[in-house]
Every structure is written in C-alpha cells, then in structure tokens.
N, C-alpha and C positions, 0 to 999 in steps of 0.2 A: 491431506490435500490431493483432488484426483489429476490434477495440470501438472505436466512434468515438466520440470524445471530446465530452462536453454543451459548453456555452456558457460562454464560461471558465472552462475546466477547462485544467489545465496540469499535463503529465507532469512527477514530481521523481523516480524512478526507474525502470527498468527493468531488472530481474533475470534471473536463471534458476538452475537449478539447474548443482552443481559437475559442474567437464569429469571428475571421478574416478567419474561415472556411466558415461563412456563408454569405462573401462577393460575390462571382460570384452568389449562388440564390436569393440573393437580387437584382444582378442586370437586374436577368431574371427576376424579379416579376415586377423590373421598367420597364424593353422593354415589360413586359405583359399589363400594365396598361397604357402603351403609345399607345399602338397600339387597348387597346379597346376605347379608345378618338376618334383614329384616323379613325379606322374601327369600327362604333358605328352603327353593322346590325348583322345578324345569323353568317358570317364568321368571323369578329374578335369576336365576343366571345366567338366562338368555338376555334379559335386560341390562344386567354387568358386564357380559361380553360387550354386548354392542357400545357400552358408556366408556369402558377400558380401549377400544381401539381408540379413539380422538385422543388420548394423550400419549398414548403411545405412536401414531402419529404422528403429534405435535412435538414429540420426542426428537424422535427420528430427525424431522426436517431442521430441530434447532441443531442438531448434533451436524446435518450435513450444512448448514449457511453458516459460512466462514471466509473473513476477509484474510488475506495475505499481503504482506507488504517485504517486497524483493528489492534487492541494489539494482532492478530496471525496473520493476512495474508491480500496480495494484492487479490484484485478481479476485474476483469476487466470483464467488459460486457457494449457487444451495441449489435445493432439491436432493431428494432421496430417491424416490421413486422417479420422476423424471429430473432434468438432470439442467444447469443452466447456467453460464461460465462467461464471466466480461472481461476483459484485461484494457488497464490503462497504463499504456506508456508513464516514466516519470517526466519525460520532456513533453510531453503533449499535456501533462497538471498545469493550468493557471495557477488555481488557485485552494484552497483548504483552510477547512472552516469547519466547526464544530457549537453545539449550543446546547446549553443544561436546563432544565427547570430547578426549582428549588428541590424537587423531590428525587431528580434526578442526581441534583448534587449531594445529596442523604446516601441515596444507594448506589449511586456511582453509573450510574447510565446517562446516556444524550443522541443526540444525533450527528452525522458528520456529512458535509457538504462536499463533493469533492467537484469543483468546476475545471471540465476539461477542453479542449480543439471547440471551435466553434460546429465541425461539421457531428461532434462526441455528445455538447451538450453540458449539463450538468448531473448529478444524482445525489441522491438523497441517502442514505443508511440511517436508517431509527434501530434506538433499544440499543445501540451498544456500547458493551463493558468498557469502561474508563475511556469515553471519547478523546480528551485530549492525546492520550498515549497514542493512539492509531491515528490522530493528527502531524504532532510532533514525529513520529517515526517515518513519516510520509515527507514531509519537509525535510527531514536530517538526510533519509537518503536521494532527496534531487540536489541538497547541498552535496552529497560526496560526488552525486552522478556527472554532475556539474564540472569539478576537480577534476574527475578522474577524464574527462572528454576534454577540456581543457590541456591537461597532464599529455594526452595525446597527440594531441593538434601540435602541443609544441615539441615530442619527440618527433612526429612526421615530417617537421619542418626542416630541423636539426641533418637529418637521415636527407632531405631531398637537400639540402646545403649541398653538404658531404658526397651527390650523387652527382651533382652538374661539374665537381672537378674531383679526380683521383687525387692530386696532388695533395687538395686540399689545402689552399693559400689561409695562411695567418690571419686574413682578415675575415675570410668565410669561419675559420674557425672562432674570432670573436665575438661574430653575428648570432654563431650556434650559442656560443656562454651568456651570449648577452640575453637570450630568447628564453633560457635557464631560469636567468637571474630575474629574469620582468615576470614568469612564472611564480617562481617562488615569493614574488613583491605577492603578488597575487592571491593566494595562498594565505598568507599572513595577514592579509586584508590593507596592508599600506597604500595600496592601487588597487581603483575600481577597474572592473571590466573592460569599461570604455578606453580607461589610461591603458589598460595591457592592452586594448587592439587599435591605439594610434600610436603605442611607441614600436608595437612588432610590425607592424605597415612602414615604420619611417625605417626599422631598422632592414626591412627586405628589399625595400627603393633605394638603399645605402649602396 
C-alpha cells in the first residue's frame, strides 16, 4: 500500500480484486505463446511481443488496485503507471452493502456498495475476492470507531469534572463514576445511544 498510515492507525485488511479478472489476459498470453510455436521467425515474435504486453499490463494494474480497510478509514487506490488514491472516513460510511450472482457465489467474487456523506456520494467496487469479508470488516471497525470516540467523550468529560474544581467535591466525583458506569451500560449493549446521552445530559444539569 503506497498511503502512509496517520498516527495509530492500524491496517485490519487488505483486498483486491478476484484473480477471474485476470482470465481473458491469460488467455491472450496462451494465443501469444501459441502463435510464437507457430510462427517461430521475426514476425511472430514481433506479434508475441505485442500480445504478451496487455497481460502483463493487466497484471500490473491487478496487482496495484487494492482496497484497505484501517481502524479510521477505507482507502482505495490502483493504477501502476498512473496513480489514483480515495479515502473514506469510517464516520462519514452510511451505509454497506455487498451482492453476489450465483457464479459469484461459486467463485467467491461480488460487488461492494459503499454509501457515503451526501456531498462523497456512493461507489461501487466490482470483481472482489470474498465481498462479504471486506463488508463485514468495514462495519466491525465503525463499530470499534464508534467505542472508541465514545470511550473518549466520556474520559474528556470526566478530566473537565475534575478541572472546574481542585478539590474535587464527592459529588463531582460521583457524576465522573457515574458517566463510567452509563459508558460501560453502553458498551455492553444494555443502553442505547440515545439512553447514554439523556442520562449523561441529566447527570451534567445535576
């Protein structure tokens, strides 16, 4: 991957597109090598040459078009020769989606949808290896991204408790355990979203 990675950021996959893209220049490289047998003088291998670059080519580009899926963001880049790089926050992902044919579900290719910001749009990736994976991997890390900003908000909150008095009164101390404990509800899925930001509102009006 040529995108260097921010400041703990951590790679959870790296994809690409399925090897049944590289079935028709395969099959130019066999009519190339049939026909240097056949024409075995300066014109077929002048004709082999020329038939041998398009999959080697086709090579190349499969080799550089590769999706990435990091604990902040999708990255999408291919090209070999020229060069061509997206990134999609995982807070700005609506939504993901994936879809197989029958033939796809044989050889394990599909497509994947990734619907993002209204001003981002949506996109499309065809041909790739075990679509679900690179769905599911996309979802599992806006669920940690989620946690983990979450996880913050209610250390921030805790620390600005703590900052509007030295003392630190028994009660400001409660409000920080309490902001913990509705995290950790949270976490565990006992409480929705919604329940941890009317009970952390009611406990800071407190």
């Amino acid at each position: 991957m040529r995108t260097t990675l921010k400041k703990e950021e951590k790679v959870l996959l790296i994809t690409r597109q399925h090897w049944i893209r590289l079935v028709i220049p395969i099959f130019v490289w066999m009519i190339a090598a049939t026909l240097l047998i056949w024409l075995a003088d300066t014109t077929g291998f002048i004709i082999t040459l020329v038939l041998a670059i398009y999959p080697l080519y086709e090579y190349l580009n499969y080799r550089s078009n590769l999706w990435c899926v990091t604990n902040m963001r999708v990255v999408d880049e291919s090209g070999f020769f020229s060069r061509y790089s997206k990134e999609s926050p995982l807070d700005k992902i609506n939504n993901v989606e994936y879809d197989q044919s029958i033939w796809g579900r044989l050889f394990g290719f599909g497509d994947v949808d990734i619907q993002t910001a209204a001003e981002m749009g949506e996109t499309t990736y065809e041909l790739i290896h075990d679509p679900k994976l690179l769905k599911d991997t996309i979802t599992h890390a806006q669920e940690e991204y989620k946690r983990a900003q979450i996880s913050n908000q209610a250390s921030e909150l805790a620390k600005a408790i703590a900052a509007n008095n030295q003392s630190f009164a028994p009660s400001q101390q409660m409000i920080a355990d309490e902001l913990h404990k509705l995290f950790n509800l949270l976490q565990k899925g006992a409480i929705t979203q919604e329940e941890y930001l009317a009970q952390k509102n009611k406990l800071l009006r407190s």
